[in-house]
N, C-alpha and C positions, 0 to 999 in steps of 0.2 A: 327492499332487500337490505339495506341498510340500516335502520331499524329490527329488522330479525337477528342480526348480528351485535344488539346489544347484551344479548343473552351473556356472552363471551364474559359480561364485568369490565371491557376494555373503555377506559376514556376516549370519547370522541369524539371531534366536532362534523358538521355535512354542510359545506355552505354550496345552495343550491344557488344556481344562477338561471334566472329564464330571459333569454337573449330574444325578448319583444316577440312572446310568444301574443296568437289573437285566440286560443280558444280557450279551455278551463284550467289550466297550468296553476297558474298564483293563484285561484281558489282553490286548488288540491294540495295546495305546497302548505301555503299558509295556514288548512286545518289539520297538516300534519306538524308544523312548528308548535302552535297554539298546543299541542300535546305533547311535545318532545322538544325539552329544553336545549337540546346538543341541534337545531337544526338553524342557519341561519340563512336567510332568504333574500336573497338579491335581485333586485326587476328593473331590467332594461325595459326602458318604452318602446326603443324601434329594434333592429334585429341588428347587430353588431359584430357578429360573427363570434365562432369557435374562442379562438384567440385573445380576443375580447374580453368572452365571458371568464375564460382559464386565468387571464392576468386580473380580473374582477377579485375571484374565487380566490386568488395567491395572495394580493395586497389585504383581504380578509381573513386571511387563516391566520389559529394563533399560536398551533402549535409547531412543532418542530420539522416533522411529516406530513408531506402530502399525497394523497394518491387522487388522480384524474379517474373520473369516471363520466364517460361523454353519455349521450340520452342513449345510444343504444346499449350501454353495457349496464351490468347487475350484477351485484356480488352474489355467489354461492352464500348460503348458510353459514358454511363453516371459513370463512375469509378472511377475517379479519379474527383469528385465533390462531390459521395458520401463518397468516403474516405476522404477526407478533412472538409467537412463538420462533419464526428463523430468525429474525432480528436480537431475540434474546442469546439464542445458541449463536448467530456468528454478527456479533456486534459491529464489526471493524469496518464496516463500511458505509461510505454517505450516500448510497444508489443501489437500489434493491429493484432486481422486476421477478415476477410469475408470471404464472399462464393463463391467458383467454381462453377457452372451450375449444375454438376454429381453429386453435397453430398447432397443435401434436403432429398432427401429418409433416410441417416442415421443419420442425424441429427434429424428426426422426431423420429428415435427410439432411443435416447437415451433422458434417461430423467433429463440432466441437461443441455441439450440444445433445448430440443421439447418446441415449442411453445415462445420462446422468441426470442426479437432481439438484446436487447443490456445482456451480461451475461459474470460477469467475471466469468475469470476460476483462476485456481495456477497450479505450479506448481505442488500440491503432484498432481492433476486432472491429471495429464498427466502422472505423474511417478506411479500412480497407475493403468491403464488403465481406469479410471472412465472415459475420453474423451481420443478419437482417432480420427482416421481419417484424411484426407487434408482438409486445410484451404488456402487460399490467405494472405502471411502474409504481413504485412508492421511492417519492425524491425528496431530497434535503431542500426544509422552506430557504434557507437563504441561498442557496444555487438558483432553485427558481426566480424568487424574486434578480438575484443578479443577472439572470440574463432572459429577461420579460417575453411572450412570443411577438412577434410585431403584425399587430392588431388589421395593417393591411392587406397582408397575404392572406388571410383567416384562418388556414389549416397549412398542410406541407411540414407539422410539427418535430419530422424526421430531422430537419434543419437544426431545431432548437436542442432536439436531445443528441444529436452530438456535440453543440455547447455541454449542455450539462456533465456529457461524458466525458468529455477535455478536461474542466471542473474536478471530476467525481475523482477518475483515473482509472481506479478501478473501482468493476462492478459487479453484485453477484445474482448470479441466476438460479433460480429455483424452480422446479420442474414440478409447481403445485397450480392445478387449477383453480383461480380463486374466481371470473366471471366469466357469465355465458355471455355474449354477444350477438347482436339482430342486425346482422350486415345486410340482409335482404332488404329490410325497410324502406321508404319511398327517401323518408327525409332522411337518412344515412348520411352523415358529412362525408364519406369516404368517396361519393359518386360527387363531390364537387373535382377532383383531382381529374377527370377523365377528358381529353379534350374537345370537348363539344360544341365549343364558341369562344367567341374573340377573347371573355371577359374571363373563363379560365385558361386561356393560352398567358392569358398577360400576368396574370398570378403564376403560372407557372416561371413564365420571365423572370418578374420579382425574385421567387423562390432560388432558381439555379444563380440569380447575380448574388443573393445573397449568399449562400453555398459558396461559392468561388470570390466571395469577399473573406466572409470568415474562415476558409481552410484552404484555400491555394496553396498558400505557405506550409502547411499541416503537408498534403498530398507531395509538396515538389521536398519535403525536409524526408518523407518516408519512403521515397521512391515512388510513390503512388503516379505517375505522370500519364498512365491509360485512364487511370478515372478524371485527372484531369480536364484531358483531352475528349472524354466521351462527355462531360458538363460543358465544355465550349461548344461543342457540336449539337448538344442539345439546346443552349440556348441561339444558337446560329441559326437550329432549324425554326424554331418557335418566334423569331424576329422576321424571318422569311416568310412564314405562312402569317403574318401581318403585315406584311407588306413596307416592314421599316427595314428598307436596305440600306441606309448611311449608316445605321448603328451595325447594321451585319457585316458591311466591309471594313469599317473598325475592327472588326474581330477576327480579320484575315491576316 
């Protein structure tokens, strides 16, 4: 999908990461390189997670922009025409996101994004939940690079992008479909978030101390002190259903 998109004339680079795949991955990748000089190819031996391969893919990029595309998303055809094209019309900003195929339904129901196409947001919009949800981003390489995803949570990336959002300040939205998305898939990283076992309750842990490392201060300076208080209780519960109660009565 990426390659159809060079039709556009637009300079670009794809550095693909394959996070210790075992079946024909790096032979498909690789006789796609060997033909297309814009592809750079990165191979993990063992599996390293999301996070991993993203900070891989970041320390190698060499241009200015990047946009994330995980194995199950694919650009539309026309993607990478439309996103350069609003970038040229409204320059002024270092954090740009569109649209996945799956979010029109809730972007219709929220109402500081129903019905428009170009709409900045801020920062507080994200740290207060006034906007949610996935976007398509395209982010400034050195915000990324400054604040890396951390490799041992492997996804939970909602963390990291509101660093970048703190960073950006503000951000603009555009109400163009640039990829479709295969959320049903088996290997979907998005079904590692659900709590099924010990090992993602404890990534969950990680996740919300991180949260309420980096923005405590953010939530209690904005008023925010219910989302505070609903992340204590969530990691309250998730140290409970492991059965670590010294660290849960610390948090009484």
């Amino acid at each position: 999908s990426v390659v159809r998109n060079l039709q556009w004339g637009i300079e670009i680079e794809h550095v693909i990461v394959d996070d210790g795949s075992k079946d024909d991955t790096a032979s498909i990748v690789s006789s796609y390189a060997a033909k297309y000089p814009h592809i750079h190819f990165i191979k993990f031996e063992k599996n390293r997670g999301t996070n991993a391969a993203r900070n891989a893919a970041i320390a190698a990029a060499k241009a200015d922009w990047c946009i994330i595309l995980d194995s199950d998303d694919y650009f539309l055809d026309t993607a990478l025409r439309d996103i350069e094209a609003t970038m040229k019309e409204l320059p002024s900003y270092r954090h740009y996101m569109f649209a996945p195929d799956d979010m029109q339904g809730e972007y219709e129901k929220n109402s500081l994004l129903h019905g428009e196409k170009h709409k900045e947001l801020t920062y507080l919009d994200f740290l207060s939940g006034r906007v949610g949800g996935d976007f398509i981003h395209v982010c400034n390489t050195a915000i990324l690079r400054k604040y890396p995803f951390r490799e041992e949570i492997r996804i939970q990336e909602g963390i990291f992008f509101l660093q970048f959002f703190r960073e950006a300040q503000r951000m603009l939205f555009t109400n163009i479909v640039v990829t479709i998305r295969e959320r049903s898939r088996e290997d979907s990283v998005t079904r590692e978030t659900i709590r099924t076992n010990d090992t993602i309750i404890k990534r969950c842990i990680m996740g919300t101390t991180l949260q309420l490392q980096y923005f405590a201060n953010d939530y209690q300076r904005y008023g925010l002190t219910h989302i505070l208080r609903s992340l204590q209780v969530s990691l309250l519960d998730n140290l409970l259903l492991l059965g670590r109660y010294d660290e849960a009565k610390s948090l009484l």
